[in-house]
Each structure stands twice: as structure tokens, then as C-alpha cells.
TORVO-308227 format. One record per residue (C-alpha): residue in three letters; x, y, z; residue number from 1. Coordinates in steps of 0.02 Angstrom, whole numbers, plus 50000, padded with zeros to 5 digits. Layout:
BEGIN
<pt><r>ala</r><c1>X</c1><c2>Y</c2><c3>Z</c3><k>NUM</k></pt>
...
***
This chain:
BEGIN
<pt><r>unk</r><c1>46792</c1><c2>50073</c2><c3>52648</c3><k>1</k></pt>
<pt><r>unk</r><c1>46814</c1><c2>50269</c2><c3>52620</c3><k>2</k></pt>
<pt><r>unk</r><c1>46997</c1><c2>50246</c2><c3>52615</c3><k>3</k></pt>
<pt><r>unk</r><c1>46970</c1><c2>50110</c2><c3>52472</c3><k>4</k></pt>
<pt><r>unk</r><c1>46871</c1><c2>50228</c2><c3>52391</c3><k>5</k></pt>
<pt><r>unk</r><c1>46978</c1><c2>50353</c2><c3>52398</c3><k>6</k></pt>
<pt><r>unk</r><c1>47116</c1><c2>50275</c2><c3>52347</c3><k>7</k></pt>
<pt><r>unk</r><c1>47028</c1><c2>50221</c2><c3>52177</c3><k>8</k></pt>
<pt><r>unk</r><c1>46998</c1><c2>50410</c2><c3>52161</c3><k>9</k></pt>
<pt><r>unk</r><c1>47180</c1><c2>50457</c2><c3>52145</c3><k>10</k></pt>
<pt><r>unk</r><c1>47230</c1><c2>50307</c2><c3>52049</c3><k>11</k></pt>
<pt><r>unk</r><c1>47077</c1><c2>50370</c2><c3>51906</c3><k>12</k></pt>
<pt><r>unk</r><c1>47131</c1><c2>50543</c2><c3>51947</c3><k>13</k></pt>
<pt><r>unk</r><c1>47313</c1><c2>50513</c2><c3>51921</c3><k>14</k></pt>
<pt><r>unk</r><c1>47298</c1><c2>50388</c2><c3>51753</c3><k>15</k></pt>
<pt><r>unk</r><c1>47169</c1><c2>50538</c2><c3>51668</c3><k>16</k></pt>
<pt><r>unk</r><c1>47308</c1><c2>50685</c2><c3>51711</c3><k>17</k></pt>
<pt><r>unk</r><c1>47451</c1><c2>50546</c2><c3>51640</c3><k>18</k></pt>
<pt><r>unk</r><c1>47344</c1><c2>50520</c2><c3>51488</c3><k>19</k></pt>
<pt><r>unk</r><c1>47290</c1><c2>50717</c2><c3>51465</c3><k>20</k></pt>
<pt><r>unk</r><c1>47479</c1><c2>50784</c2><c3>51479</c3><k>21</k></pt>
<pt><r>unk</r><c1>47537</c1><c2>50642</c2><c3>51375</c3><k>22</k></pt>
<pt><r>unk</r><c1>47397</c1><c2>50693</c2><c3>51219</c3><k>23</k></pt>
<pt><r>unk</r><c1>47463</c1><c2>50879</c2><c3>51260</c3><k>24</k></pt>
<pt><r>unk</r><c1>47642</c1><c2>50834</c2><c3>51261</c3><k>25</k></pt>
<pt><r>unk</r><c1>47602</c1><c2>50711</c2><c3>51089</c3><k>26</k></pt>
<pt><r>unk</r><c1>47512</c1><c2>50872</c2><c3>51009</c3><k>27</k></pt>
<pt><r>unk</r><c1>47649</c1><c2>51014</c2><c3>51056</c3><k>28</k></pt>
<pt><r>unk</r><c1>47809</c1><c2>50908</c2><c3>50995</c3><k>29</k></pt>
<pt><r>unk</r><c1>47693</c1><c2>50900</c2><c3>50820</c3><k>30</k></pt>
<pt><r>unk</r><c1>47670</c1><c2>51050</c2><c3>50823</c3><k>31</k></pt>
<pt><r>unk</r><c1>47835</c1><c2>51115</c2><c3>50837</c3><k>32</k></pt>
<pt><r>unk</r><c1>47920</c1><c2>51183</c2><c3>50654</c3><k>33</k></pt>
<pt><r>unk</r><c1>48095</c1><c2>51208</c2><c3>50663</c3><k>34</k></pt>
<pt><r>unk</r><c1>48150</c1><c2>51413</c2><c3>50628</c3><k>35</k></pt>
<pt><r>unk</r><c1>48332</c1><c2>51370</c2><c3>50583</c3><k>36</k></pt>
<pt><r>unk</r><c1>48318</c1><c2>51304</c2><c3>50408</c3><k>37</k></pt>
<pt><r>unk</r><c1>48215</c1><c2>51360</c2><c3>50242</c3><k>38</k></pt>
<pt><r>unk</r><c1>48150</c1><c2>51201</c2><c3>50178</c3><k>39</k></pt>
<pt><r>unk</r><c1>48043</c1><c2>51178</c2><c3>49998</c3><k>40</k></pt>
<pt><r>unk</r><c1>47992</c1><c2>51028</c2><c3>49916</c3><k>41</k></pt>
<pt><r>unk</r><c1>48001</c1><c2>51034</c2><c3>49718</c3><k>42</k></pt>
<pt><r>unk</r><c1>47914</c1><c2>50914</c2><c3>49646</c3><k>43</k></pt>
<pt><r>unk</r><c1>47827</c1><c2>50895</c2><c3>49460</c3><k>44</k></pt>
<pt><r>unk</r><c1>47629</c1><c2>50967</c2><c3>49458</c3><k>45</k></pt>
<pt><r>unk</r><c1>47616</c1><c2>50829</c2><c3>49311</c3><k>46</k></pt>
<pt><r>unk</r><c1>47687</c1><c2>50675</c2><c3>49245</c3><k>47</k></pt>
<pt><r>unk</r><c1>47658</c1><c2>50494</c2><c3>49124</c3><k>48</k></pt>
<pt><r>unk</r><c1>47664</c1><c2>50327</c2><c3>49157</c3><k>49</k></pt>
<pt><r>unk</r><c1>47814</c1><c2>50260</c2><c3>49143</c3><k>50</k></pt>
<pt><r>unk</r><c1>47894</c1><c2>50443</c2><c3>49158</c3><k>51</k></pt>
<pt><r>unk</r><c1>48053</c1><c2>50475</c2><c3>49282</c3><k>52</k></pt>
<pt><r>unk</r><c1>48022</c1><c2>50625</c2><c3>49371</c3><k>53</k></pt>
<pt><r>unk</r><c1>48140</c1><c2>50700</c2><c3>49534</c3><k>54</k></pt>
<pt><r>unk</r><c1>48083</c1><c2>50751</c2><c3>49700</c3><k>55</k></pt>
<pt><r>unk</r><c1>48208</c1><c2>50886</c2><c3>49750</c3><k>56</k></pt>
<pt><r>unk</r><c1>48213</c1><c2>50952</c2><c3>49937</c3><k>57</k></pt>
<pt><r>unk</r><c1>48319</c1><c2>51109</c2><c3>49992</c3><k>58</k></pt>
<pt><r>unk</r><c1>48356</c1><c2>51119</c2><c3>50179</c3><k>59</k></pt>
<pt><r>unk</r><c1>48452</c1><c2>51282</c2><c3>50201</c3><k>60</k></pt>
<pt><r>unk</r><c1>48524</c1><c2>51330</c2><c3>50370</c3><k>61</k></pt>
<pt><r>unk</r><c1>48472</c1><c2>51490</c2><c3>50435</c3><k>62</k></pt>
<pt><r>unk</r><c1>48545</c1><c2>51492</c2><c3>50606</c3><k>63</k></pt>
<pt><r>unk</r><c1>48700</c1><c2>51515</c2><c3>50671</c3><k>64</k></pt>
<pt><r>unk</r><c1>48708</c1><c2>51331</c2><c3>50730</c3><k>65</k></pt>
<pt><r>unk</r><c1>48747</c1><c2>51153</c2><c3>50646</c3><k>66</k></pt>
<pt><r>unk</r><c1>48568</c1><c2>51078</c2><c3>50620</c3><k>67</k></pt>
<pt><r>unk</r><c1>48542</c1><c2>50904</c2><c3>50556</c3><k>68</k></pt>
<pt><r>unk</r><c1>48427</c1><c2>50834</c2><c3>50444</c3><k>69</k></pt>
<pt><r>unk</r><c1>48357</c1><c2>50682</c2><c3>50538</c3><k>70</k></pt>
<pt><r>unk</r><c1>48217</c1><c2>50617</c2><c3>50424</c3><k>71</k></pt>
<pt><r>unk</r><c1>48105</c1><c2>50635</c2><c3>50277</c3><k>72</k></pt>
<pt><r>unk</r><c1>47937</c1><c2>50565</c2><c3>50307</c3><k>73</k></pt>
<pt><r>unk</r><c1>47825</c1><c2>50543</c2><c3>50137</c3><k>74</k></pt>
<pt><r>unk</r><c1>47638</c1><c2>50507</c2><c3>50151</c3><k>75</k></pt>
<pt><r>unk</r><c1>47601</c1><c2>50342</c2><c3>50050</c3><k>76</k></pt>
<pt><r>unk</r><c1>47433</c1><c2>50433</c2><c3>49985</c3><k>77</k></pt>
<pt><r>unk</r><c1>47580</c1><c2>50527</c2><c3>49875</c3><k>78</k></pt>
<pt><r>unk</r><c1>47706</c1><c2>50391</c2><c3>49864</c3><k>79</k></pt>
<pt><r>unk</r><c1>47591</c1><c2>50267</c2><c3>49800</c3><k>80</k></pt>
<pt><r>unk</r><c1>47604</c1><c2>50339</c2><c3>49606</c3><k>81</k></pt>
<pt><r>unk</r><c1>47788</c1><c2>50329</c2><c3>49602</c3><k>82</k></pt>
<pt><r>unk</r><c1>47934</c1><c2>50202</c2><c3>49645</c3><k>83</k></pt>
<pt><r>unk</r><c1>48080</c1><c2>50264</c2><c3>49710</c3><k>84</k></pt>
<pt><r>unk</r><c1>48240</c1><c2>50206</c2><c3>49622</c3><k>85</k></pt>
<pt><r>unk</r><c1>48387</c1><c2>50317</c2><c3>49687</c3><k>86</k></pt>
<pt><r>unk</r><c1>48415</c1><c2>50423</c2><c3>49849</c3><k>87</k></pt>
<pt><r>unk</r><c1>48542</c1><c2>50554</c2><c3>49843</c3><k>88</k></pt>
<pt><r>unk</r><c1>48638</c1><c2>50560</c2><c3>49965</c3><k>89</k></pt>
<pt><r>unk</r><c1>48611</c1><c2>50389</c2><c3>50031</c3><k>90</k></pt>
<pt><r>unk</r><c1>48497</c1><c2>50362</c2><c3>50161</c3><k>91</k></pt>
<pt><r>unk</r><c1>48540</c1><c2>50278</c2><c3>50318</c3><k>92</k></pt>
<pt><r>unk</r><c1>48385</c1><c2>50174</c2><c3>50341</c3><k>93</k></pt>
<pt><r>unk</r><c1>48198</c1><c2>50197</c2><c3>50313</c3><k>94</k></pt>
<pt><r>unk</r><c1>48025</c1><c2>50119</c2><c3>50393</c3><k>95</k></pt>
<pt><r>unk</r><c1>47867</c1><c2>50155</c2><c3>50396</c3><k>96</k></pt>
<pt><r>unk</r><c1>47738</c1><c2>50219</c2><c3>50506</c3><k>97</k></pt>
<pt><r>unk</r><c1>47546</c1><c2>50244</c2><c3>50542</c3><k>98</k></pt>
<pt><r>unk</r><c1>47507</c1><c2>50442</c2><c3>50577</c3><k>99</k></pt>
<pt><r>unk</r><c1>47424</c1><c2>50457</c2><c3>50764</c3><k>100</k></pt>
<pt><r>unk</r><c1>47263</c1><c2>50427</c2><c3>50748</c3><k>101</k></pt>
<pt><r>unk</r><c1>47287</c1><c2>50313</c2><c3>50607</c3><k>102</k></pt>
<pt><r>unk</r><c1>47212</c1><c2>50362</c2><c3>50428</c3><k>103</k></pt>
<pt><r>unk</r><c1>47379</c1><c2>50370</c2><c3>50349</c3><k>104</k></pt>
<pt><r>unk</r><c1>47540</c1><c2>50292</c2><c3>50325</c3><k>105</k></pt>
<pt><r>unk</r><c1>47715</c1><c2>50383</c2><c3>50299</c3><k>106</k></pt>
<pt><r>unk</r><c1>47875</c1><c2>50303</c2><c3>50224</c3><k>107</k></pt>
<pt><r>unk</r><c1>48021</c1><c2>50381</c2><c3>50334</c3><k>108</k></pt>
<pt><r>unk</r><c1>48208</c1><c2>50394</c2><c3>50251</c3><k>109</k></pt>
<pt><r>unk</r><c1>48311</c1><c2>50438</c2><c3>50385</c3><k>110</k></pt>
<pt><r>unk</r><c1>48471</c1><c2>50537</c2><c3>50336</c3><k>111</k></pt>
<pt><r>unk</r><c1>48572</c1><c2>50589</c2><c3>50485</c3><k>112</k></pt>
<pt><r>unk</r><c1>48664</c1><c2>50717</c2><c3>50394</c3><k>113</k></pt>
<pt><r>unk</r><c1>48720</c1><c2>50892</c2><c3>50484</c3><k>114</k></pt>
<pt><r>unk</r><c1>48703</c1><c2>51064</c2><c3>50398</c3><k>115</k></pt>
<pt><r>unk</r><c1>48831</c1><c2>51174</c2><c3>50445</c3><k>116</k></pt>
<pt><r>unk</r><c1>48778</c1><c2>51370</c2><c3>50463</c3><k>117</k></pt>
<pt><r>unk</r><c1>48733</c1><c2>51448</c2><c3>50271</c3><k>118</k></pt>
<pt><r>unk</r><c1>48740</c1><c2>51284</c2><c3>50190</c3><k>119</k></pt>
<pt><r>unk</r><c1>48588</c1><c2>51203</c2><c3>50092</c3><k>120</k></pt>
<pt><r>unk</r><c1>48571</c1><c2>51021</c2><c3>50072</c3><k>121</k></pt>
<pt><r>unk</r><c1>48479</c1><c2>50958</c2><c3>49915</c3><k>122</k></pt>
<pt><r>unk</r><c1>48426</c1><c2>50774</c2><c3>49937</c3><k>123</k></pt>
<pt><r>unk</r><c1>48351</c1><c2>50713</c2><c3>49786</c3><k>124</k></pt>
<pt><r>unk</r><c1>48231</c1><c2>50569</c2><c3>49752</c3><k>125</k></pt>
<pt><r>unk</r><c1>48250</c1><c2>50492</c2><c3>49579</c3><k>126</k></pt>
<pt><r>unk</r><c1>48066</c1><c2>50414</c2><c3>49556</c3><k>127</k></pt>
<pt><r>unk</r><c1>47964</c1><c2>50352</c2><c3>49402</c3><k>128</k></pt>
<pt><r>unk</r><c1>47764</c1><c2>50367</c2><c3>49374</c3><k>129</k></pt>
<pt><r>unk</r><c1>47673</c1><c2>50215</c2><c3>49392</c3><k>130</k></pt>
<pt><r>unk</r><c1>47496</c1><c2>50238</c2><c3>49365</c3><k>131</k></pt>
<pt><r>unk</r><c1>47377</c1><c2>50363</c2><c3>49315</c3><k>132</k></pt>
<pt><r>unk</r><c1>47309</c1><c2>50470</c2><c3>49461</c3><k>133</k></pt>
<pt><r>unk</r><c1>47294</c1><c2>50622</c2><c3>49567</c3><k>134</k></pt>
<pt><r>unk</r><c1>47439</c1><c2>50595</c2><c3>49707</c3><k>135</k></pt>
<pt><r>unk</r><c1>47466</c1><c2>50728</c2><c3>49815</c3><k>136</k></pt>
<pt><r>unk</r><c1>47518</c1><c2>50715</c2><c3>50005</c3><k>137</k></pt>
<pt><r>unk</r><c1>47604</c1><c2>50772</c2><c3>50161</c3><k>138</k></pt>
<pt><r>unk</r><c1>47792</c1><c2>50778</c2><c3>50142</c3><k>139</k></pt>
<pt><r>unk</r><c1>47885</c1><c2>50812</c2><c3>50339</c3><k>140</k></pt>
<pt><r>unk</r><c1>48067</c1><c2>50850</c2><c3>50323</c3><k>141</k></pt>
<pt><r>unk</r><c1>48134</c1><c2>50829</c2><c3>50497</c3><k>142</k></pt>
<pt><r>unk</r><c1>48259</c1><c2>50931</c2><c3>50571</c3><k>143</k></pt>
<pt><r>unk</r><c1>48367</c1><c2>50911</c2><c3>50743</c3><k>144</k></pt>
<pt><r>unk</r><c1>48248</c1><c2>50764</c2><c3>50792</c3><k>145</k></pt>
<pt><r>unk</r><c1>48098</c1><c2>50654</c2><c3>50711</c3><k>146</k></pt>
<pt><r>unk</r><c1>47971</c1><c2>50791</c2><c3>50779</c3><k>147</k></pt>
<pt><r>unk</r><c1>48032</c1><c2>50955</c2><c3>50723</c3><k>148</k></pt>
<pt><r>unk</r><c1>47969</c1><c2>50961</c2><c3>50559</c3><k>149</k></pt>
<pt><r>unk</r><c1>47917</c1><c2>51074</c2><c3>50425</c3><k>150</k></pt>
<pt><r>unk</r><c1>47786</c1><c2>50995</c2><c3>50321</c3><k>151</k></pt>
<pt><r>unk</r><c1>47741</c1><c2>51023</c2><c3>50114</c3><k>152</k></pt>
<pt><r>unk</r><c1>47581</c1><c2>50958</c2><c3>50026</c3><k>153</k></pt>
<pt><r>unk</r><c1>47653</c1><c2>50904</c2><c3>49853</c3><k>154</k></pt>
<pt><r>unk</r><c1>47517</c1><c2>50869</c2><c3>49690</c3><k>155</k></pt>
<pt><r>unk</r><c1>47556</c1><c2>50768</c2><c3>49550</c3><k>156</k></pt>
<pt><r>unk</r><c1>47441</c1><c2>50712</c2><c3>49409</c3><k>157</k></pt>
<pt><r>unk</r><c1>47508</c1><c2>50568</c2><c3>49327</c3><k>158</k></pt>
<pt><r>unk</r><c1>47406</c1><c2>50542</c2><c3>49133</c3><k>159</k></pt>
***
């Protein structure tokens, strides 16, 4: 009977360390922000209905390395005023996700494309206002993997 006991011990033991370094490891790969590349988000502080606005990011490389720019990840909270008509450069595919914890949803374009040492990138999303709002929300612009990622908190009042 002690050994049964026991044994159920290490088993609970075992799953809570599994479950505590898997949080941790969860937590420090989000919390990573890559130091090889100067990345800003431009995008307009206001806009109409109906109005065709850009959302410009620059990814400059910094390092002395190729880096590549693996995805974009918009929160819907600021997607949700706009529709996005034209990508350039061309995106290789997109899906969307729910953040951990849930709470919010992010629209992922993933791009794929390498940065070679001193180069910028400028990826541009060609969008028009839809409705009338306050939209602001977390922009991540992934770079040498879909965790490394520098995030921006774009605001746009559409009238």
C-alpha cells in the first residue's frame, strides 16, 4: 500500500513540475524580443468611413546576420475597423489564433522573407475604414521564428 502511495506521489509530483516548466517555458519564449532588427509600425492616428488608409511596417536589420521575417500577427480588436485589400509583398499564408489565455484573437500573415544585414523591409497593408470607432491593438512582427517578436500598440479613430 505505501508503495501505491508513493507511486501516485511522483506521478502528481512529476505532471505539476511538467506543467510548471511548460507555463515557464510558454512565458520566456513570449517574452523574448528579437535585438537584430529596428521594427515600427506606421499607421494613421485617424481616418473615415469608407477612407483607404496604409499600414506600413519597417523591419531593419541590425545585426551582422540574415534574419527573416516570419510573421505579422494583428489583434482583431484593431483589425476589426478596417478590411484588408492588398499585402505587399505577398504573403505566404495567414490564420488566425486565440492569445493564451484567451481574451483576444490575432490574424497572422506569415511572410517568410529573409533580411540580409543593413537592409529594411517595408511590408505594407493597403486597408480601408469600415466603421466608426476607436481601434487600437497589439501588432507582433515576428522575427527568426513565430515567438521572437517585437510588439506595437497602434490607435486609429475612424469618424
Amino acid at each position: 500500500m505505501l508503495w501505491i502511495a508513493g507511486g501516485c506521489l511522483a506521478i502528481i509530483l512529476c505532471g505539476m513540475a511538467a506543467s510548471f516548466l511548460g507555463l515557464g517555458g510558454l512565458m520566456w519564449l513570449g517574452s523574448r524580443s528579437p535585438n537584430n532588427a529596428d521594427v515600427q509600425v506606421s499607421a494613421p492616428n485617424s481616418a473615415g468611413v469608407g477612407d483607404q488608409i496604409q499600414i506600413i511596417i519597417t523591419i531593419r536589420n541590425t545585426s551582422t546576420e540574415t534574419l527573416e521575417l516570419s510573421s505579422i500577427d494583428f489583434s482583431l480588436n484593431y483589425l476589426r475597423g478596417f478590411n484588408i485589400l492588398l499585402v505587399e509583398p505577398k504573403y505566404s499564408e495567414t490564420s488566425q489564433f486565440d492569445s493564451l489565455g484567451g481574451g483576444e484573437t490575432f490574424q497572422t500573415y506569415y511572410f517568410y522573407r529573409t533580411v540580409e544585414p543593413g537592409d529594411t523591409l517595408i511590408v505594407i497593408f493597403d486597408a480601408v475604414a469600415l466603421f466608426p470607432g476607436d481601434f487600437s491593438g497589439e501588432v507582433d512582427v515576428c522575427i527568426d521564428s513565430d515567438f521572437n517578436c517585437v510588439t506595437n500598440i497602434p490607435r486609429t479613430i475612424i469618424k
